[in-house]
VOGU-427422 format. One record per residue (C-alpha): residue number from 0; residue in one letter; x, y, z. Coordinates in Angstrom, 2 decimals. Last residue first. Layout:
# VOGU-427422
+-----+---------+---------+---------+---------+
| num | residuo |       x |       y |       z |
+-----+---------+---------+---------+---------+
| NUM |       A |       X |       Y |       Z |
...
+-----+---------+---------+---------+---------+
# end
This chain:
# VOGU-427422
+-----+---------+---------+---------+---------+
| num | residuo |       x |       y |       z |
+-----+---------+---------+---------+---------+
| 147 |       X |  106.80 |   88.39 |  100.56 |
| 146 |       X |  103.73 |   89.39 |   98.42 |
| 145 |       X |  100.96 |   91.40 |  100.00 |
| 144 |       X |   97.17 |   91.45 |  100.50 |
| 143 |       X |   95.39 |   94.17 |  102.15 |
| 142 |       X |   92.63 |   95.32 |  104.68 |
| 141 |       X |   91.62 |   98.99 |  105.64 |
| 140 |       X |   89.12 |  100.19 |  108.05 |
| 139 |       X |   87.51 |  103.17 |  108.05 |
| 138 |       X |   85.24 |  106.37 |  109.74 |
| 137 |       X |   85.52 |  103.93 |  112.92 |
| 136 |       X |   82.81 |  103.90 |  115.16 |
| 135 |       X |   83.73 |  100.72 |  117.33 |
| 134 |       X |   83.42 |   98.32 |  114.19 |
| 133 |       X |   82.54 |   99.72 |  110.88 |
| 132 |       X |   78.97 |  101.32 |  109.99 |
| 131 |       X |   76.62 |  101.44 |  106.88 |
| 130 |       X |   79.33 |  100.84 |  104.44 |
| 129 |       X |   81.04 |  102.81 |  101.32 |
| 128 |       X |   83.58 |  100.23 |   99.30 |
| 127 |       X |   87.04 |  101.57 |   98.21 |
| 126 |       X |   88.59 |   98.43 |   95.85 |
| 125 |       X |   92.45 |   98.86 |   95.07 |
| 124 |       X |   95.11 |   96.82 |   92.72 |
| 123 |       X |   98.20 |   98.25 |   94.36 |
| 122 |       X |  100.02 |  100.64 |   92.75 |
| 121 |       X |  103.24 |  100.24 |   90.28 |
| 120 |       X |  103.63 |  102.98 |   91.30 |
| 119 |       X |  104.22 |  104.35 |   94.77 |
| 118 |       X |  102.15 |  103.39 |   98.12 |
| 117 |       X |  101.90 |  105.07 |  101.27 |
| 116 |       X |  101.77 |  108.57 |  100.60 |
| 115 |       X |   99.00 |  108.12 |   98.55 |
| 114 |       X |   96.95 |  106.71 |  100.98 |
| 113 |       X |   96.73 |  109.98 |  102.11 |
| 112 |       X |   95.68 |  111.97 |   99.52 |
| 111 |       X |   92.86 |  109.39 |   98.75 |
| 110 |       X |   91.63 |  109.19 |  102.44 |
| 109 |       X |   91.06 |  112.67 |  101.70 |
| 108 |       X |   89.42 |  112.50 |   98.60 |
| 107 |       X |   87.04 |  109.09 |   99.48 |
| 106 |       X |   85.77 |  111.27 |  102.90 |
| 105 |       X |   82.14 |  111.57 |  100.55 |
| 104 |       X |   81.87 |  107.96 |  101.20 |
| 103 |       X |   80.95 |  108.15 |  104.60 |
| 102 |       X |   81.71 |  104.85 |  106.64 |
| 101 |       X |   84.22 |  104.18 |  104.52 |
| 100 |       X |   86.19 |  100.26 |  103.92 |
|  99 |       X |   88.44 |  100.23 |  101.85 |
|  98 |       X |   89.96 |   96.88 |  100.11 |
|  97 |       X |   94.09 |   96.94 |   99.30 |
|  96 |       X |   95.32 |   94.04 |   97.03 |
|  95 |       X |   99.11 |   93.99 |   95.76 |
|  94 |       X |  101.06 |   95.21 |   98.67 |
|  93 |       X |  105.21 |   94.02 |   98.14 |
|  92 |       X |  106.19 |   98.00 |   98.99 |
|  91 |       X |  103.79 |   98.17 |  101.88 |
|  90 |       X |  106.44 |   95.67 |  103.44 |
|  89 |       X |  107.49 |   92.03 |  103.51 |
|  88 |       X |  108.70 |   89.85 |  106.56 |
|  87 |       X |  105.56 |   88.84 |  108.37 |
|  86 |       X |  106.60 |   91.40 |  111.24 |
|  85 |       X |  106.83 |   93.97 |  108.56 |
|  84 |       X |  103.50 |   93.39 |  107.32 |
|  83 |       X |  102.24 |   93.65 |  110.41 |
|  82 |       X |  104.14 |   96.55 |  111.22 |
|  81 |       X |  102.67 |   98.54 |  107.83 |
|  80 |       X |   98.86 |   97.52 |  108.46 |
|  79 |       X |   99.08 |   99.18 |  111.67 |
|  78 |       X |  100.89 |  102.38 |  109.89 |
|  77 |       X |   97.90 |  102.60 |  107.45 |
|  76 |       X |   94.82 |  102.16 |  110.17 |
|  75 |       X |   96.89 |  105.43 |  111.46 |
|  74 |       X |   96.74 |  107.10 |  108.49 |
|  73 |       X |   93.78 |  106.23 |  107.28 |
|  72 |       X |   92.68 |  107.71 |  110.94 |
|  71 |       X |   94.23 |  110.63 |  111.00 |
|  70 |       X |   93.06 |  111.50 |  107.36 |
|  69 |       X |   89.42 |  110.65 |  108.59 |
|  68 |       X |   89.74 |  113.32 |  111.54 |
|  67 |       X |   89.05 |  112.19 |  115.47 |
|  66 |       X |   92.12 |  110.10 |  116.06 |
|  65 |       X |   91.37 |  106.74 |  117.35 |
|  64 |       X |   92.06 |  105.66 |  121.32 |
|  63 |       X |   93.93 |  101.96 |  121.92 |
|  62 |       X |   96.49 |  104.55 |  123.48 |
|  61 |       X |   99.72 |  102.89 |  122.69 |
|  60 |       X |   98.17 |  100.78 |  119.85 |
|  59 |       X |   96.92 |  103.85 |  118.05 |
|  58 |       X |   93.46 |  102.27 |  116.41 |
|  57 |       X |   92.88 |  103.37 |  112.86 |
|  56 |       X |   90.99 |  100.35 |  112.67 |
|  55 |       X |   92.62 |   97.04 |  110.35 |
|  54 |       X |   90.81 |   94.92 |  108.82 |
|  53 |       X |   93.05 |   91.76 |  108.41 |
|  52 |       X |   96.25 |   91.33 |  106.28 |
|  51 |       X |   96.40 |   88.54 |  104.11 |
|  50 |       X |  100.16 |   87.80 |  103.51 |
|  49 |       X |  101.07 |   85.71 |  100.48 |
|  48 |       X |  104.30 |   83.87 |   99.69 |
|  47 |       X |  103.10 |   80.38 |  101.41 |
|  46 |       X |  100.07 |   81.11 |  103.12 |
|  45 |       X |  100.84 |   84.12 |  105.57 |
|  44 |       X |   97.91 |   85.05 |  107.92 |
|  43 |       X |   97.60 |   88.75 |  109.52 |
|  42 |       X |   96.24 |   90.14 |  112.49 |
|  41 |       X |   94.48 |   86.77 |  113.27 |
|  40 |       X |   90.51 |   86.84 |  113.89 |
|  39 |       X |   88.34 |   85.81 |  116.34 |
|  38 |       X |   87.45 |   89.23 |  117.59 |
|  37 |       X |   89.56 |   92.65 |  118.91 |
|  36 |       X |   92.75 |   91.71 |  117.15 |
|  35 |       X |   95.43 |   93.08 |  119.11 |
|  34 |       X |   96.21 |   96.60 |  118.27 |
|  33 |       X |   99.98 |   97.01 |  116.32 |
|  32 |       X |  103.40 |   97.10 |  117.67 |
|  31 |       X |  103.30 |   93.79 |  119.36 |
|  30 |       X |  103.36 |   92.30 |  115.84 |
|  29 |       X |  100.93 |   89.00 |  115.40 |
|  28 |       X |  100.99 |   86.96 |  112.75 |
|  27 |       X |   99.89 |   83.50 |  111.99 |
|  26 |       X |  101.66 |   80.97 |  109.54 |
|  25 |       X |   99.13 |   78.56 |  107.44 |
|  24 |       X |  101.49 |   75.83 |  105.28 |
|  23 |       X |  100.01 |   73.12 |  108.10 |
|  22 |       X |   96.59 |   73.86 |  107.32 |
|  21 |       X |   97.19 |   72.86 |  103.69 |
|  20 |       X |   98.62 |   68.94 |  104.97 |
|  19 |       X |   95.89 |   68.57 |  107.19 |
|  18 |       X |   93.04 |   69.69 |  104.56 |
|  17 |       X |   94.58 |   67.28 |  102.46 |
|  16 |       X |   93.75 |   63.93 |  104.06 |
|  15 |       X |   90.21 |   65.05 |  105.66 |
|  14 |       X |   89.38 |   66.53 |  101.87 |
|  13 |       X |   90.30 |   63.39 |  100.57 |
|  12 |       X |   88.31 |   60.73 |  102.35 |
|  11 |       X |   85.50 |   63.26 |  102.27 |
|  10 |       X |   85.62 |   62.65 |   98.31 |
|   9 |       X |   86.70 |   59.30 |   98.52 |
|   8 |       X |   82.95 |   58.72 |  100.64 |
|   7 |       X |   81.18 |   60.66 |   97.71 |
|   6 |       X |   82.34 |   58.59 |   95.13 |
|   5 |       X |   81.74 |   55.38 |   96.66 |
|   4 |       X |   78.01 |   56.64 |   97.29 |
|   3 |       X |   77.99 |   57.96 |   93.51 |
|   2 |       X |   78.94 |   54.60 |   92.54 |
|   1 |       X |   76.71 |   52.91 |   94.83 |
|   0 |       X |   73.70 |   54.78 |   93.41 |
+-----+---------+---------+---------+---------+
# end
């Protein structure tokens, strides 16, 4: 019993010593030229030569309206994810990881198409997931992970 008390104390010991040191590495970003996060969430996080990019609505920044049609708004969600990687220093080019998000999964074709135009081989590993609804109405929302 002692021993697995002792254990457990240099076990929270540890975790309060380290988690300092990993928290530290964390880099936020924010590009003007993309919506502002609408939650408590950062656009993007960089952790040493990764980027996780958040969700990201086909929201144009300028108007903070969405376009109507679903290859409007992959495209826009698209060119949001494309400043904030460029204001954490890589580019779609350096994507590895892209998850999407459709509220209709029939729209998969289109969205298709015009994520194509974003992305050149070697493509990015890619998961397309059909959901009951996404934030503010959207018809999709698009996260990735890139390499700096």
């Amino acid at each position: 019993m002692k021993k697995t008390v002792a254990f457990a104390w240099v076990a929270v010991w540890a975790a309060i010593l380290v988690a300092p040191a990993w928290t530290a590495d964390l880099q936020v970003v924010a590009s003007p030229k993309a919506p502002e996060a609408i939650g408590a969430y950062s656009q993007a996080i960089v952790v040493g030569d990764f980027v996780f990019v958040s969700g990201n609505l086909p929201i144009n920044p300028a108007t903070g309206q969405m376009p109507e049609a679903i290859a409007d708004q992959a495209k826009q969600a698209l060119d949001n994810i494309a400043v904030v990687l460029e204001e954490a220093g890589t580019s779609m080019k350096k994507v590895v990881k892209t998850t999407i998000f459709l509220a209709d999964i029939a729209d998969f074709g289109v969205v298709n198409e015009t994520y194509s135009g974003y992305f050149t081989a070697p493509y990015p590993a890619r998961s397309c997931i059909a959901v009951k609804d996404i934030p503010r109405g959207a018809k999709i929302e698009i996260e990735v992970i890139a390499v700096k």
